[in-house]
C-alpha positions, 0 to 999 in steps of 0.5 A: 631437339626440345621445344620450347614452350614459350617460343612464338611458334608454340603461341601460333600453333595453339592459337591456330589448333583453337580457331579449327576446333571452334570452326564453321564448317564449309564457310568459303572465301575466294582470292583472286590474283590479277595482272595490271596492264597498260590499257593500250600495250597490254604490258605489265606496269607497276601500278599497284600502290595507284589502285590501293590508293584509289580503293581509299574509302571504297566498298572494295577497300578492305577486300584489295591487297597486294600480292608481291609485285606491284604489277599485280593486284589480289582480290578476296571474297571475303569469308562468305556464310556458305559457296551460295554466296561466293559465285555473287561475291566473285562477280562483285569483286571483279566488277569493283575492281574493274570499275577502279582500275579504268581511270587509271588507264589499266585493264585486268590479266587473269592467265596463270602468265604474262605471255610476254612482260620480262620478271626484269622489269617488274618491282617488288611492292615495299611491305615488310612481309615481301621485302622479307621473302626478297630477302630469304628467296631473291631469284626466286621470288624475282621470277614468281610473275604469276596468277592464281586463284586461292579457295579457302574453305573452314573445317571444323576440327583441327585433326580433322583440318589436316585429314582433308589436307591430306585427302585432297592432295590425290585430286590437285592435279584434276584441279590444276588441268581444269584450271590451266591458263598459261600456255605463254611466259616471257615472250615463248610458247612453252609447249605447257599448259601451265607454265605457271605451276613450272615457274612457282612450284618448282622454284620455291621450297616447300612447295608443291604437293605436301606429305601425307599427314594424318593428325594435328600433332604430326603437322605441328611437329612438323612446323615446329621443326621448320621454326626451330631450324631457322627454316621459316620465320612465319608459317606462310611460307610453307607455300604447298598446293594445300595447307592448312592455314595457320591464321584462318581455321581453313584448308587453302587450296593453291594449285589454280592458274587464275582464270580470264574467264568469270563463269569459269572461275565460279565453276572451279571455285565450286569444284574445289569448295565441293571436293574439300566438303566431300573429303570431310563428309567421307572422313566423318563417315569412315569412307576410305581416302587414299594415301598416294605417295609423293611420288604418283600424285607427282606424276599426274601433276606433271602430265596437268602441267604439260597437256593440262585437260588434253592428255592423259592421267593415271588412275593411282588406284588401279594403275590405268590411263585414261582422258584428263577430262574423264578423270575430271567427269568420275571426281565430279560424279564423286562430290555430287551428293555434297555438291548438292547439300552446299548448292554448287551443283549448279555452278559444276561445269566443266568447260569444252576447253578450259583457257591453255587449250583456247589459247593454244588452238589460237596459237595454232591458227596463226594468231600472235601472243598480243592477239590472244592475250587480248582476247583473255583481257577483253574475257577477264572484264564482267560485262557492265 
């Protein structure tokens, strides 16, 4: 299969190349997905074209999108100098938002879930990007009714992008049980603790965990062979736990359920923005990262789906099990140094129980799913 040079992809793959080269290092921008619900029954409603519209002419405008269904609303940081900005700009964006949807009747949802509103009744928004995912997924991108927390952070250097890709993959499922808020989906207790990664990551095609890719070149070549074989039309659609992103010279990290809570989103915020630092900081220091199979990184992100900071993860170095939490406690100790230089060590606390385990000690109390989705609601909204 030969190339050809004056396809669009080529121009993509360049232009993208030449962003990472001239990069910042370490610029943040944060997005955040939310449920629209009805103020009184907490339901999903398709409202999202009333919230754009009334985010006309406010500051909060060009930082709104909409993000597949119109029961969902996304809010980004927009690109912030350094992390000392974001944990500020993420309790602003929260605020607008607030402030916007409350005269329309609407509250916010930051589960990974919907404990109870059925894919059936939601509608996709009518933008061409997601008429065209319709059109490509169909049941698929039907049954994503879900919410996550983005974190996009600038590497200099384009190889260099694709190392840290790479690097990060080892500690996604540490990420994913810190962040886990989706014990609940359409109206069942699902036993997990982020039904959210079962729904989205198991559904859509390249997805998940990605391979192991050591240069610019090898990734390219990779998604020249997608282009070429009619597998995707545009590069979002390798939609990996991390990726390097086509159109922002930034590692996208993408496993995080979002999170009712503001302190706890702007405490994960700051463990991914570290932990992608650090990764970069040992490749320029010739620290050696290891290269876990597909196949062992697979097994820890099962045991963060199903028992999230509760259970269990396997050591992949040395082959041993020990505390969720443990392993989260050793990966904070590694990113301190870094932490430190970025001015998130402040912002590094990981919480007695994250969102699953609250909800779930809850559910085991006695109260009902409109009970503790209330609470995740009531939780979501900045204290004004």
């Amino acid at each position: 299969m030969r190339a050809d040079h004056h396809a669009p992809y080529e121009r993509l793959l360049a232009d993208a190349r030449e962003r990472f080269e001239e990069a910042d290092d370490f610029t943040v921008s944060v997005e955040e997905e939310f449920a629209l619900l009805d103020r009184e029954t907490l339901d999903l409603v398709n409202r999202f074209e009333d919230v754009q519209t009334a985010a006309q002419g406010t500051p909060l405008a060009p930082n709104l999108v909409g993000e597949l269904i119109a029961s969902e609303v996304e809010v980004k940081t927009g690109k912030q100098a350094s992390f000392a900005d974001v944990p500020a700009a993420l309790a602003e964006r929260r605020a607008e938002l607030t402030a916007l949807v409350e005269p329309l009747g609407l509250v916010l949802g930051a589960t990974g879930t919907h404990p109870w509103s059925s894919w059936r009744d939601q509608r996709i928004i009518d933008t061409p990007h997601y008429r065209r995912n319709d059109a490509i997924l169909r049941y698929v991108v039907w049954r994503n009714n879900t919410f996550g927390v983005h974190t996009h952070v600038a590497i200099r250097g384009a190889d260099r992008a694709v190392r840290v890709t790479t690097a990060l993959r080892n500690w996604l499922p540490e990420l994913l049980a810190v962040s886990a808020s989706s014990p609940f989906h359409e109206g069942v207790d699902t036993g997990l603790h982020s039904a959210r990664t079962q729904v989205f990551t198991r559904f859509f095609p390249r997805c998940g965990v990605p391979d192991v890719f050591r240069s610019w070149d090898e990734h390219a070549a990779y998604v020249r062979f997608l282009y070429e074989t009619g597998s995707v039309d545009e590069p979002t659609q390798l939609w990996w736990s991390v990726r390097p992103h086509m159109q922002f010279p930034t590692v996208e990290i993408r496993i995080c359920d979002a999170q009712p809570d503001l302190a706890e989103a702007q405490s994960l915020v700051a463990l991914m923005v570290s932990l992608t630092a650090r990764c970069a900081r040992a490749i320029d220091e010739g620290e050696p990262l290891a290269e876990h199979p597909h196949r062992l990184i697979e097994e820890n992100t099962w045991r963060a789906i199903r028992h999230g900071l509760a259970g269990d993860m396997i050591d992949l170095e040395r082959g041993d099990v020990l505390p969720a939490r443990a392993r989260v406690e050793r990966l904070v100790e590694w990113v301190l140094p870094v932490a430190d230089e970025i001015g998130a060590t402040p912002w590094l606390r990981l919480p007695e129980q994250n969102a699953a385990e609250r909800q779930i000690a809850q559910r085991a109390a006695g109260a009902t799913l409109e009970e503790i989705y209330a609470g995740q609601v009531g939780a979501t909204a900045p204290v004004r």
